[in-house]
DRENSE-81770 format. One line per 5 residues: number of its first residue (from 1); for each residue z, x, y of C-alpha. Coordinates in Angstrom, 2 decimals. Example, Ala and Ser with C-alpha at 12.3 -4.5 7.8 and 13.67 -1.06 7.14 Angstrom:
REM DRENSE-81770
1) 7.80,12.30,-4.50 | 7.14,13.67,-1.06
This chain:
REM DRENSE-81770
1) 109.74,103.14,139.18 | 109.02,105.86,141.85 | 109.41,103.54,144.31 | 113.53,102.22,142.82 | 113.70,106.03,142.39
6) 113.09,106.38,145.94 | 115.54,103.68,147.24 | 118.24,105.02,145.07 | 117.97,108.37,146.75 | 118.83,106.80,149.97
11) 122.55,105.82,149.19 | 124.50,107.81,150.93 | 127.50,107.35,148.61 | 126.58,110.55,145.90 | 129.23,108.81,143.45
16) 127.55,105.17,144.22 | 124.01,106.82,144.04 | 124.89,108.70,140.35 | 126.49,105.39,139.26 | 122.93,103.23,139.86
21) 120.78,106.52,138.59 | 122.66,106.27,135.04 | 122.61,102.40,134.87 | 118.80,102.67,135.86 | 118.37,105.81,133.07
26) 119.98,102.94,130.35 | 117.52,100.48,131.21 | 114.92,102.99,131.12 | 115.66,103.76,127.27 | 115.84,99.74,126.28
31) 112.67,98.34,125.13 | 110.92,96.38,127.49 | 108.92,94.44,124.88 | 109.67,92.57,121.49 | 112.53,90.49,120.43
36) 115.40,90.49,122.70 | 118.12,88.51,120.98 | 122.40,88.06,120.91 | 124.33,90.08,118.17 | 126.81,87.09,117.94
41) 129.87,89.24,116.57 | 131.60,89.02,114.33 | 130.60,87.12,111.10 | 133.40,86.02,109.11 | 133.82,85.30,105.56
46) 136.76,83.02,103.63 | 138.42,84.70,101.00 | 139.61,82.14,99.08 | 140.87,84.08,95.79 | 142.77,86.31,98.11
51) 146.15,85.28,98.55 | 147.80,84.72,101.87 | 150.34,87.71,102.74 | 152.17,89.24,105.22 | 149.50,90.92,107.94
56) 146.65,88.96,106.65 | 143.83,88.19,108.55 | 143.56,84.44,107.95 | 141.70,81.06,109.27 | 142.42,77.57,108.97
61) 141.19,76.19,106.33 | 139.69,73.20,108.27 | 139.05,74.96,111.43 | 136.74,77.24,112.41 | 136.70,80.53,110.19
66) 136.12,82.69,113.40 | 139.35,81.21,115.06 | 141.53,83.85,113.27 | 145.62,84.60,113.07 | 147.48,87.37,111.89
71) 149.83,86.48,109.64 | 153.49,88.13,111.22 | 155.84,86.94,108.77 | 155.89,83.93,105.94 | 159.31,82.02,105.12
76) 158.71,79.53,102.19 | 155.20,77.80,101.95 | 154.74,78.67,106.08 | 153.23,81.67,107.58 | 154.27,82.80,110.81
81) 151.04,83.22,112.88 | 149.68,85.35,115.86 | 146.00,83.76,117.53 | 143.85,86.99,117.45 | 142.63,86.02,120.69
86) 145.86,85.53,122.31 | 148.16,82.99,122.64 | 152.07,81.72,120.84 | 153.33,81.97,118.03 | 152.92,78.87,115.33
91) 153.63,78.11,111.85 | 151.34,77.15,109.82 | 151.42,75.76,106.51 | 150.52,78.56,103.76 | 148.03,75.59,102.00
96) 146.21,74.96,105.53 | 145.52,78.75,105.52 | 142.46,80.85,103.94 | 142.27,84.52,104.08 | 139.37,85.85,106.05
101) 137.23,89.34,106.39 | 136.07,89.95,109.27 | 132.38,91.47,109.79 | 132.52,95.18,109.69 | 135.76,94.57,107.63
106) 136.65,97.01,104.48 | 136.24,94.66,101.26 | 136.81,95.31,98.03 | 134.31,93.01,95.52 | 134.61,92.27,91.60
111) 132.10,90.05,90.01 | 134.09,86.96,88.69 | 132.45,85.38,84.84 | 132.21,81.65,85.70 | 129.29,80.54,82.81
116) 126.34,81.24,81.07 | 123.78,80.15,79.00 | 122.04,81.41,76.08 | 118.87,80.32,74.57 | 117.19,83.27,73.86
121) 119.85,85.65,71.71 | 117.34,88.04,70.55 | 116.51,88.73,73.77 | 117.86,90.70,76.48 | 116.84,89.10,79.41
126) 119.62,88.08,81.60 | 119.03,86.66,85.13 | 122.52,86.25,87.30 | 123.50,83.72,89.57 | 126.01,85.28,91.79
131) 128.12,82.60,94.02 | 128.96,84.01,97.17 | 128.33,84.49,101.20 | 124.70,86.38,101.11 | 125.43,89.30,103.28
136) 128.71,90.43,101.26 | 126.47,89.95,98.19 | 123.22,92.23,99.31 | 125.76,94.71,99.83 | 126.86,94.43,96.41
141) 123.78,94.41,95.39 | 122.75,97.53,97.86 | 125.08,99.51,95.46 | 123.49,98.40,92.28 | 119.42,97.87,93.04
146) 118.97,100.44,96.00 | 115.10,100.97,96.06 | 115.05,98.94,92.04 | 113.38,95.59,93.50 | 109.82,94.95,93.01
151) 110.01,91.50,95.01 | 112.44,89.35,97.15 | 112.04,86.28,97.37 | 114.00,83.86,100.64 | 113.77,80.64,101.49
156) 116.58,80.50,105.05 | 117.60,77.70,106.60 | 114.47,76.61,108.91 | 116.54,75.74,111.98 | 114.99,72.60,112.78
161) 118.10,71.38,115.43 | 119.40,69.13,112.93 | 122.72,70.10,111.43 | 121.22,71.87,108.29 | 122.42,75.67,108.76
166) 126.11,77.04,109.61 | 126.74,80.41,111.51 | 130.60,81.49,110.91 | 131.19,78.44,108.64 | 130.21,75.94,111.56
171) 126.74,73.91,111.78 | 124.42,75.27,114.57 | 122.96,72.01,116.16 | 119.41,71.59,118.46 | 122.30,71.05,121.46
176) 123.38,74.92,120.72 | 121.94,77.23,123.70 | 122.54,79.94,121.55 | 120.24,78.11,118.16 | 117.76,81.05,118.17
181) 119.33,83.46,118.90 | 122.43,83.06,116.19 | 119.47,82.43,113.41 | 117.86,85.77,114.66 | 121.54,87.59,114.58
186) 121.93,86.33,111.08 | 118.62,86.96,109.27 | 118.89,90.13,110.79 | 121.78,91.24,109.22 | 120.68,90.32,105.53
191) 117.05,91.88,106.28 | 118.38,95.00,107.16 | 120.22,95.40,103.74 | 117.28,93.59,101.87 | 114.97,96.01,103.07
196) 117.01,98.79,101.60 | 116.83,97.00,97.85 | 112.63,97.16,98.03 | 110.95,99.88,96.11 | 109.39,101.36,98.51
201) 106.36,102.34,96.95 | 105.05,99.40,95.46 | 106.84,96.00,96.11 | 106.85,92.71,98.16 | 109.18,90.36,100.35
206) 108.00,86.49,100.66 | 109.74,84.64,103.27 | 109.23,81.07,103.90 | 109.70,79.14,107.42 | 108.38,76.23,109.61
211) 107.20,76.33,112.89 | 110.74,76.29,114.64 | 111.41,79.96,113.71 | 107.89,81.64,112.44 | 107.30,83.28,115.96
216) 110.27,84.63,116.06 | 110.68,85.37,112.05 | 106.92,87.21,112.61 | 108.53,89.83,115.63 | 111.51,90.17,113.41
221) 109.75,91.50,110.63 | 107.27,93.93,112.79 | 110.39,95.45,114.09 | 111.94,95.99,110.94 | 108.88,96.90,108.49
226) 106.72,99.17,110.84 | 105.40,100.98,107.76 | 104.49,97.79,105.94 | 101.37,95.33,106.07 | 102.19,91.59,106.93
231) 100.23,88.70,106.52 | 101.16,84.75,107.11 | 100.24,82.45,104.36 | 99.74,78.72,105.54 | 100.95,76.39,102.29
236) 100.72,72.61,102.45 | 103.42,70.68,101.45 | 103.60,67.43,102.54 | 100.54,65.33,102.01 | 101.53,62.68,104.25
241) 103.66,65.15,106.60 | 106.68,64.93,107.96 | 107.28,62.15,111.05 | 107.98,63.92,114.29 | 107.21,63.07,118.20
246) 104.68,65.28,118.01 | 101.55,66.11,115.32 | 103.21,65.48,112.04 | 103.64,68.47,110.17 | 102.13,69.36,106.74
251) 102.48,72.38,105.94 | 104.88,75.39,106.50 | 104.44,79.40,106.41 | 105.09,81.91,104.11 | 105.39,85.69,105.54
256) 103.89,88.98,102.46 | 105.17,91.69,103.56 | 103.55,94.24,101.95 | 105.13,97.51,101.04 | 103.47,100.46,99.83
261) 100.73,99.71,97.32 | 101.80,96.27,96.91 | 98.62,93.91,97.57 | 97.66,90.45,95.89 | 96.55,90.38,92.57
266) 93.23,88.58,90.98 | 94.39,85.83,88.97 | 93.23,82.99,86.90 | 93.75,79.58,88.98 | 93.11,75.95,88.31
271) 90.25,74.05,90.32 | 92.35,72.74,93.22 | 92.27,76.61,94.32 | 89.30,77.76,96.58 | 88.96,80.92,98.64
276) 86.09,78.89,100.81 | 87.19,75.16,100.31 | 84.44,74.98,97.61 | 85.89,75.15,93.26 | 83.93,78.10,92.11
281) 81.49,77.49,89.01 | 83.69,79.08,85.86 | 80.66,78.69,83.08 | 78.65,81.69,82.27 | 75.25,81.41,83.54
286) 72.92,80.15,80.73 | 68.58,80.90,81.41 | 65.85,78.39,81.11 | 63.65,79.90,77.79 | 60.78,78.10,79.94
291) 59.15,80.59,82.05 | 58.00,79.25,85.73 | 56.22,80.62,88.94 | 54.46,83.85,88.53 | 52.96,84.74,85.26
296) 54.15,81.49,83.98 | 51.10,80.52,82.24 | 50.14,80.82,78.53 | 47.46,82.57,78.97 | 49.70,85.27,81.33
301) 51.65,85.48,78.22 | 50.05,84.24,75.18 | 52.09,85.98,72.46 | 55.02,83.91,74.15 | 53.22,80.64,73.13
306) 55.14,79.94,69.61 | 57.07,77.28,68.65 | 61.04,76.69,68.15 | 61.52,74.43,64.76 | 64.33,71.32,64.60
311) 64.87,69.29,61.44 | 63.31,65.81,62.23 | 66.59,63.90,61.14 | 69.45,66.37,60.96 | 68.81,67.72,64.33
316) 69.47,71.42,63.23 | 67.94,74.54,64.02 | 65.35,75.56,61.78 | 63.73,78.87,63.45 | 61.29,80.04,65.10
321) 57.77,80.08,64.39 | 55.10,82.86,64.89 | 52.64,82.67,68.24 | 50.06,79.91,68.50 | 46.46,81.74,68.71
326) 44.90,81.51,72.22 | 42.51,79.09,71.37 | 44.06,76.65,69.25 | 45.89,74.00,71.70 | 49.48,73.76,71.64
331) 49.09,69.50,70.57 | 47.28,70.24,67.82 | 49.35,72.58,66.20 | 51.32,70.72,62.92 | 55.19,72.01,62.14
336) 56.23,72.15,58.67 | 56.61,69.20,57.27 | 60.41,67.32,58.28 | 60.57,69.68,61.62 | 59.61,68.52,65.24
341) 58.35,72.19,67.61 | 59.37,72.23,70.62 | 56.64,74.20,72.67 | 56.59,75.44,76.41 | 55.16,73.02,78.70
346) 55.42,73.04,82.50 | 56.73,70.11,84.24 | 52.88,69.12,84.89 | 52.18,69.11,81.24 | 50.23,72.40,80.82
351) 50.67,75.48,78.58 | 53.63,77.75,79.80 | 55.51,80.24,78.20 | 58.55,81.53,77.44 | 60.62,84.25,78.38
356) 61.43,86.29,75.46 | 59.88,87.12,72.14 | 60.86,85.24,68.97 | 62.19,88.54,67.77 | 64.23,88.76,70.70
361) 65.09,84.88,70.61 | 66.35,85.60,67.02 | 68.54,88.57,68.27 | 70.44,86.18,70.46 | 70.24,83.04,68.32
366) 72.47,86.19,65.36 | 74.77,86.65,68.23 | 75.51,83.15,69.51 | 74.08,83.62,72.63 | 71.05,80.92,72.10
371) 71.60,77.67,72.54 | 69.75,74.21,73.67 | 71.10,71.38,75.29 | 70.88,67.27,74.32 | 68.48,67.20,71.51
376) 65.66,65.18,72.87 | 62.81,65.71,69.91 | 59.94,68.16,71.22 | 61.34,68.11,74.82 | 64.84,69.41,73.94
381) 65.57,71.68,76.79 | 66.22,75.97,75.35 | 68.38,78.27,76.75 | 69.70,81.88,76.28 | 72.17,84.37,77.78
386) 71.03,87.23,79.54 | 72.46,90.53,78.32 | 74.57,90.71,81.34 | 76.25,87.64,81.05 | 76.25,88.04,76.95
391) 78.54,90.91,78.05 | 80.93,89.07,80.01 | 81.53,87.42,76.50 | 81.90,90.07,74.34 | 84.13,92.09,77.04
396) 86.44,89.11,76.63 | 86.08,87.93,80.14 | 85.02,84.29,79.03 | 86.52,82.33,75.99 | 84.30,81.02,73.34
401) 86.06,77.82,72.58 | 84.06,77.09,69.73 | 80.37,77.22,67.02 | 78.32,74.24,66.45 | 76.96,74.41,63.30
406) 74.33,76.26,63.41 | 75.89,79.01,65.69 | 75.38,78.59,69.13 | 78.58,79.89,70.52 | 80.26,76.48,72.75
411) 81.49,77.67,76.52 | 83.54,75.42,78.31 | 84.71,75.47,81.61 | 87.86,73.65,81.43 | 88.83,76.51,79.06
416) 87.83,79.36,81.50 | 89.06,79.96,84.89 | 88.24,82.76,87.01 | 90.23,85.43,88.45 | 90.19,85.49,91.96
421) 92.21,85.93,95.38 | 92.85,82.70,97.20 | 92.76,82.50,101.35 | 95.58,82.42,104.01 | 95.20,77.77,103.58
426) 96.90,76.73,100.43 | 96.15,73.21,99.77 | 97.00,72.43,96.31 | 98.67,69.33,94.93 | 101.23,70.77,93.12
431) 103.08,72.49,95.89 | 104.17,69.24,97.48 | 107.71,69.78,97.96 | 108.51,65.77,97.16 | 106.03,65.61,94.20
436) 106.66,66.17,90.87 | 107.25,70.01,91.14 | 110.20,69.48,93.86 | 112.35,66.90,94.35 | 110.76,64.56,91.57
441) 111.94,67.54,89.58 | 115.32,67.88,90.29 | 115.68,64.35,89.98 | 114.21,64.25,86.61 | 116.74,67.65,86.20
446) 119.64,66.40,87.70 | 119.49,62.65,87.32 | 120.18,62.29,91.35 | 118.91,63.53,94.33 | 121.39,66.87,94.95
451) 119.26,68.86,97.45 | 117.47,67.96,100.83 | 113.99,69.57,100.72 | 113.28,71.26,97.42 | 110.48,73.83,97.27
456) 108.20,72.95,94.14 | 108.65,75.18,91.19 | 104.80,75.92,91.39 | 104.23,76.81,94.78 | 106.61,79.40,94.43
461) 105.45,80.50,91.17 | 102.03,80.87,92.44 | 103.47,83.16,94.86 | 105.19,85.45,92.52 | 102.37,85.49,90.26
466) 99.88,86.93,93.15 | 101.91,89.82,93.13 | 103.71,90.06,90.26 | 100.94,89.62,87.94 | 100.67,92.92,86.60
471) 104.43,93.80,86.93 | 105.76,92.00,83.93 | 109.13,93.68,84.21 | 109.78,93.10,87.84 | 113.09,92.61,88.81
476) 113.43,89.88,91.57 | 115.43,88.47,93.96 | 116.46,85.49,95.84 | 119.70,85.40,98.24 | 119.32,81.93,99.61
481) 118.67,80.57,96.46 | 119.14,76.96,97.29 | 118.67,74.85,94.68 | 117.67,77.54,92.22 | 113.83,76.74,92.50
486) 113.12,80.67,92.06 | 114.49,81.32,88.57 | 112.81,77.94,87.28 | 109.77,79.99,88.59 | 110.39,83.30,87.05
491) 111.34,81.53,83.95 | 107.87,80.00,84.11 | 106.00,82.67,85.22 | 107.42,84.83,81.68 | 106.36,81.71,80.10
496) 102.82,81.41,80.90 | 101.84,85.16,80.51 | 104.44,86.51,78.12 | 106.41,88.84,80.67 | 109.88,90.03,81.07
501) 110.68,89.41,84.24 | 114.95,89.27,85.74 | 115.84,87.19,88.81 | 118.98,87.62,90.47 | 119.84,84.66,92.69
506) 122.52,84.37,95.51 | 123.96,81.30,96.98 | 127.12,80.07,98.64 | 129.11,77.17,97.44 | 128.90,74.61,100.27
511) 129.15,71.30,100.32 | 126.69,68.79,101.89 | 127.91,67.12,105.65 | 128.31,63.63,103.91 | 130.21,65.27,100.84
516) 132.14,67.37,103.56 | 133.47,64.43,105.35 | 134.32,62.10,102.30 | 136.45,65.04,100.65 | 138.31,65.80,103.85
521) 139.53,61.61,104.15 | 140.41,61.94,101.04 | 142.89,64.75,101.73 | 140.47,67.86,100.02 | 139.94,70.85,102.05
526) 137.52,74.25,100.96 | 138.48,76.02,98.08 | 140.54,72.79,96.29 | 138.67,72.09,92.84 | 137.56,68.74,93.85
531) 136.13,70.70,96.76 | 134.44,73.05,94.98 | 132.92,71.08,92.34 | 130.19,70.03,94.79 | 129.31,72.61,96.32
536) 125.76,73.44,95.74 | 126.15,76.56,93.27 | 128.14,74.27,91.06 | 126.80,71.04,91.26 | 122.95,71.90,91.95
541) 122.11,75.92,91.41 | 123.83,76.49,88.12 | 123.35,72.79,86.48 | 119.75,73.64,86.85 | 119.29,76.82,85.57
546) 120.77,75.56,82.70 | 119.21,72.34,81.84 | 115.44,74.07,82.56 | 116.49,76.94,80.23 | 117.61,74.46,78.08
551) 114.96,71.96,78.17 | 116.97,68.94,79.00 | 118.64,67.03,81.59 | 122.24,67.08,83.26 | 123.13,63.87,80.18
556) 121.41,66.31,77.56 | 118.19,64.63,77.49 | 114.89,65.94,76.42 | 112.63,66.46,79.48 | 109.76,65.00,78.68
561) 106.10,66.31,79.65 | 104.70,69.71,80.13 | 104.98,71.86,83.25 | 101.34,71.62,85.14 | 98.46,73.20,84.37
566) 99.85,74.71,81.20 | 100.85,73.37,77.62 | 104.11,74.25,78.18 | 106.95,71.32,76.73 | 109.56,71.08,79.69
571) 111.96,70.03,76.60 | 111.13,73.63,75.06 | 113.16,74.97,77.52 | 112.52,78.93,78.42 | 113.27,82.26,75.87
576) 116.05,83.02,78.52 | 119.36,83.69,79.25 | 121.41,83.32,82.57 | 124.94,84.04,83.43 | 126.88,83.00,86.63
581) 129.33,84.95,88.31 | 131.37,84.42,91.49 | 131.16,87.22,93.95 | 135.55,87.73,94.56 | 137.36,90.22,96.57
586) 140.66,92.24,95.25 | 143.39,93.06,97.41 | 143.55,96.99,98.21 | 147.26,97.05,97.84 | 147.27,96.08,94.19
591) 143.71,97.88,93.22 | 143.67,100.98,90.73 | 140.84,101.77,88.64 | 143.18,101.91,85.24 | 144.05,97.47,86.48
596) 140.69,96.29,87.46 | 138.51,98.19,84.89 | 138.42,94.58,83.29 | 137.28,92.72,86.66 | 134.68,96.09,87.35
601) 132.69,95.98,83.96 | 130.39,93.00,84.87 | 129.31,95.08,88.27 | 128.97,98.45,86.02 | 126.83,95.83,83.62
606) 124.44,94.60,86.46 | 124.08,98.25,87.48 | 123.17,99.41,83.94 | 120.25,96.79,83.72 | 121.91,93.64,82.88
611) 120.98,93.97,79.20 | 122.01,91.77,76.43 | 125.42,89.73,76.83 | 127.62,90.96,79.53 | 130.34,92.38,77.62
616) 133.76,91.21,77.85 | 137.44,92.90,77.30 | 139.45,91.30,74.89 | 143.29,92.77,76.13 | 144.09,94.15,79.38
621) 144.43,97.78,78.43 | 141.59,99.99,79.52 | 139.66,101.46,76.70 | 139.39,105.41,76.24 | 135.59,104.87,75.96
626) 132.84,101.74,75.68 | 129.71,102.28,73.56 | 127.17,99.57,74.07 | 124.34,100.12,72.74 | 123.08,96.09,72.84
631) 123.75,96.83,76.52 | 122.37,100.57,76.87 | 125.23,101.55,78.65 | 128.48,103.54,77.78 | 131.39,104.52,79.85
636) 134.01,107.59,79.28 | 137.15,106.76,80.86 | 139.46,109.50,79.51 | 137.65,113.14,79.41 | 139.79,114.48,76.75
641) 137.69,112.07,74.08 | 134.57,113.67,75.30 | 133.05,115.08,72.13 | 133.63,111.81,70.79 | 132.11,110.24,72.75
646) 129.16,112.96,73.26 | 128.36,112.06,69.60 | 128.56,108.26,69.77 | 126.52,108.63,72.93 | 123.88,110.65,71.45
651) 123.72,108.65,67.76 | 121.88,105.82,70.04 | 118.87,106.66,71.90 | 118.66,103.56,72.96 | 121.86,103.83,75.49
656) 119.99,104.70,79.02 | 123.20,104.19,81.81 | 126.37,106.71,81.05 | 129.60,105.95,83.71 | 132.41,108.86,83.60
661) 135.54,108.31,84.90 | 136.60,111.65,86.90 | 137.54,112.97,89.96 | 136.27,116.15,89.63 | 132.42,116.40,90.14
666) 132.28,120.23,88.22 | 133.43,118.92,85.22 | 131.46,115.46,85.89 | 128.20,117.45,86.08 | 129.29,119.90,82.87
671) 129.38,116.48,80.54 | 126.24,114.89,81.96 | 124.03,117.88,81.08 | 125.24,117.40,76.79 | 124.07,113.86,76.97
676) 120.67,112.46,76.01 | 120.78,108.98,78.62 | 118.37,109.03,81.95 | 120.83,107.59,84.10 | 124.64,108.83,84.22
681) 127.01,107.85,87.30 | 130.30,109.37,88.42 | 133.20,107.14,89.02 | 136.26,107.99,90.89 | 139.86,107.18,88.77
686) 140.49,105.11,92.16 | 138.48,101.88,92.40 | 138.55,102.15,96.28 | 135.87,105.46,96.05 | 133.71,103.52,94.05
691) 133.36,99.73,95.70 | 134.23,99.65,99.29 | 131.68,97.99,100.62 | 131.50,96.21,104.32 | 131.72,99.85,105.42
696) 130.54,101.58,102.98 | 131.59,104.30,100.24 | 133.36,107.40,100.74
């Protein structure tokens, strides 16, 4: 640099010279390693529940949704429209046209009820499925969850150069010079946000990617999660792998990032798993009563010469007899009558001993912990527990499956698996993502194959459970949900160990290319019903969070088997219940808190928990006050009913989110102090103070 420096000081020109100096200086302050990548402004989002109006930002329909008009006038069903990027005049058909909000734009969002399913009505777990564009959602969900999230869970588009991810509504394609650099732009975004949902003392993000993005994915994540502890996971999922020019790919990554605390849990795993390629013995470790090597002998030992009685022709356990005298000879000593002994010989057929007393031998036998293996007459092999693995027993750490008759405790290690940490190479059957936890699955689920590329059910469970194993309340989530793979999990997950775990799942509504192309010949564009029918929340997401919950398929069959590695009936469905909302923007012009208090309860329920039934209005006129307790949450809209409320409030303990309407934050603070709930929130009488979001809240 001294030697630029240098140069620069020989311009002559003092207003050329200061010009180069500053643009050097700017250079100087840019990193000069890491990820260097294209912001790609702006993103745009269709509005399609947002009418078209006079000054509208708005898109065609069928065109690109960056390629944007303002709408100048409309006369009849056309809208008189200006290019945003210059150009005439045209009309344009009010049906061809979809309103649009620009990145960076002010929106105003309302959580629309589409469905929900109930199978659990004494409980109240509720996981959402929210349909909308992800970014516009984790900002949503920034208001509700900031710092609430124990895990999130992603799955983004891999970016393989086929045409299987869109960036401002169009597919990004291998040909795209830009490929990496718009993927980068766009996880960026949503990370940013994401991180800002994480607990930050204590909580995990998974994100899963091939080898077209994981380099990249890897420096993004450094960047933005200095403080936290990252570590790549390699998980194989494709047994045969996946044809390509070049080695054929088996497995794919999955990126911890570990935030505070957070670390991998011990957990119980079936054989397949191995933290050194080998399956780790699960019995307890059972002792030879035969004494060998040093002092070995009878004579070392001679009190521990005695003899261990079976019944001739039941085969039971009789007891144990009292030491042989040193110089009578083990053969010629005569059980009582009907009994075979069973005496310690070495393997060379002379005199040994054993290792513990008949007293002792006795102890065990009283506490299950002696046993012998095939009986075999006077050659039946013996066997005890040593006090320290006795222990393991008693502490609960092993599972006694079983007495025979006589009282030797039965261990079995099909019944017992150990806890334990896997390594960074997953290779377990189950997570194939075509077997029968993936797309055999959602076959089974949805009686035809809906979605490219399914992750199985268990692989992600397995990853949830390594972290979440001792969190049985976590609240998770997933905001390229796909084909809904993580709530099956969670829904599992509970399942298997009893927890209480919520998922909250995002995806958009698209259609597939071929589905894309047959609806447009047909004369269908975005946002017609026969359009939106098959889009992926609709026809995949939400059809399978309800038929797993269920326990059935998409005709109202019985699914038939039990998930793997558990006794769990698929047709049992899951104690759960799910509701599905679509994420839908208001126009500020006709927004007033007193109007939209109907379409703002289901975002003031997610806040509050998401606890029991989201509760519904039945008229339009706003309510003086809501007491909830099934929900735990209770909002005051009109101060002047206060003390009634107060004592409604307070008559339920179990009521732990308060909302009061006022503008005034005095006489806010003056009526939370008098009531009993942890969590009370100010709203503002004007709905635009309380959801702007895009920009974020005054």
């Amino acid at each position: 640099m001294a030697a630029i420096h240098d140069l620069i000081n020989q311009i002559e020109n003092p207003e050329l010279r200061a010009r180069i100096q500053q643009k050097i200086d700017q250079m100087n302050k840019q990193k000069k390693f890491g990820l260097v990548f294209e912001e790609h402004l702006p993103e745009c989002t269709p509005l399609y529940d947002i009418p078209v109006r006079k000054d509208s930002t708005v898109a065609l329909k069928a065109g690109k949704v960056n390629e944007t008009y303002v709408v100048l006038k409309l006369k009849d069903d056309t809208a008189v429209c200006l290019p945003k990027g210059g150009g005439e005049l045209s009309e344009i058909p009010v049906a061809d046209l979809v309103s649009v909000a620009e990145f960076g734009e002010t929106i105003y969002p309302y959580l629309k009820p589409i469905d929900s399913v109930c199978n659990a009505p004494d409980s109240d777990l509720w996981h959402t499925l929210i349909e909308a564009d992800n970014y516009h959602a984790l900002q949503l969900l920034e208001y509700l969850y900031a710092g609430k999230v124990d895990c999130i869970y992603i799955d983004p588009p891999y970016n393989t150069g086929a045409r299987d991810w869109k960036y401002n509504n169009d597919y990004v394609d291998g040909a795209d010079t830009y490929r990496h650099s718009k993927w980068l732009s766009m996880i960026q975004k949503r990370l940013k946000i994401a991180k800002k949902l994480l607990n930050s003392n204590d909580s995990v993000m998974i994100v899963t990617i091939d080898e077209k993005e994981y380099l990249h994915l890897g420096c993004l994540l450094e960047e933005m999660f200095p403080e936290a502890r990252i570590q790549m996971v390699s998980v194989a999922i494709h047994s045969a792998g996946v044809s390509r020019s070049e080695f054929s790919r088996t497995d794919e990554y999955y990126y911890f990032v570990f935030l505070g605390k957070a670390a991998p849990k011990a957990i119980s795993l079936d054989e397949e798993w191995s933290a050194d390629g080998t399956k780790r013995q699960s019995d307890v470790r059972w002792e030879s009563m035969l004494r060998s090597g040093n002092n070995g002998r009878r004579k070392d030992r001679p009190n521990l010469f005695f003899p261990v009685h079976f019944d001739k022709y039941s085969e039971d356990f009789v007891g144990f007899g009292t030491p042989i005298p040193f110089g009578v000879a083990g053969k010629n000593y005569i059980p009582p009558e009907g009994c075979v002994a069973v005496l310690p010989y070495a393997s060379d057929g002379s005199e040994a001993c054993w290792r513990i007393s008949a007293q002792k031998a006795m102890e065990l036998k009283e506490r299950g912990a002696f046993d012998w293996g095939a009986y075999k007459g006077d050659k039946t092999t013996l066997k005890y527990l040593k006090p320290g693995e006795l222990n393991k027993i008693e502490n609960g750490e092993y599972t006694v499956t079983g007495y025979k008759e006589n009282g030797a405790m039965i261990i079995s290690s099909k019944d017992y698996k150990p806890k334990w940490i896997p390594g960074t190479q997953w290779h377990v059957s189950t997570h194939q993502a075509g077997g029968v936890g993936g797309s055999v699955l959602i076959k089974t689920i949805l009686g035809e194959k809906r979605f490219d590329f399914p992750k199985s059910v268990y692989a992600v469970r397995d990853s949830l459970r390594f972290i979440m194993a001792d969190t049985p309340n976590a609240l998770i989530v997933d905001f390229f949900a796909g084909s809904g793979t993580t709530l099956h999990a969670v829904n599992l997950l509970n399942a298997e160990d009893g927890g209480h775990r919520r998922c909250i799942m995002v995806t958009n509504n698209e259609v597939s290319v071929d589905e894309a192309k047959s609806l447009s010949k047909q004369g269908y564009q975005p946002g017609d019903q026969e359009w939106e029918k098959l889009g992926i929340a609709r026809y995949v997401t939400w059809p399978r969070t309800v038929c797993s919950i269920e326990g059935h398929d998409v005709n109202v069959n019985p699914l038939k088997g039990n998930y793997l590695g558990s006794d769990i009936p698929m047709a049992d469905g899951f104690k759960a219940n799910a509701v599905y909302f679509k994420l839908s923007f208001l126009n500020k012009t006709d927004v007033a808190l007193g109007r939209q208090f109907k379409e703002m309860l289901p975002t003031l329920w997610m806040k509050a928990g998401a606890y029991g039934p989201c509760p519904k209005l039945a008229g339009e006129e706003t309510p003086t006050m809501l007491v909830l307790p099934e929900n735990r949450l209770a909002i005051l809209t009109e101060e002047a009913t206060f003390p009634d409320f107060e004592a409604a409030v307070n008559a339920h303990p179990e009521i732990e989110t308060i909302y009061i309407v006022t503008d005034y934050e005095a006489g806010y603070c003056a009526m939370a102090k008098n009531l009993s709930a942890p969590n009370t929130y100010q709203l503002y009488r004007d709905y635009l103070d309380n959801f702007r979001i895009n920009t974020g809240r005054n």
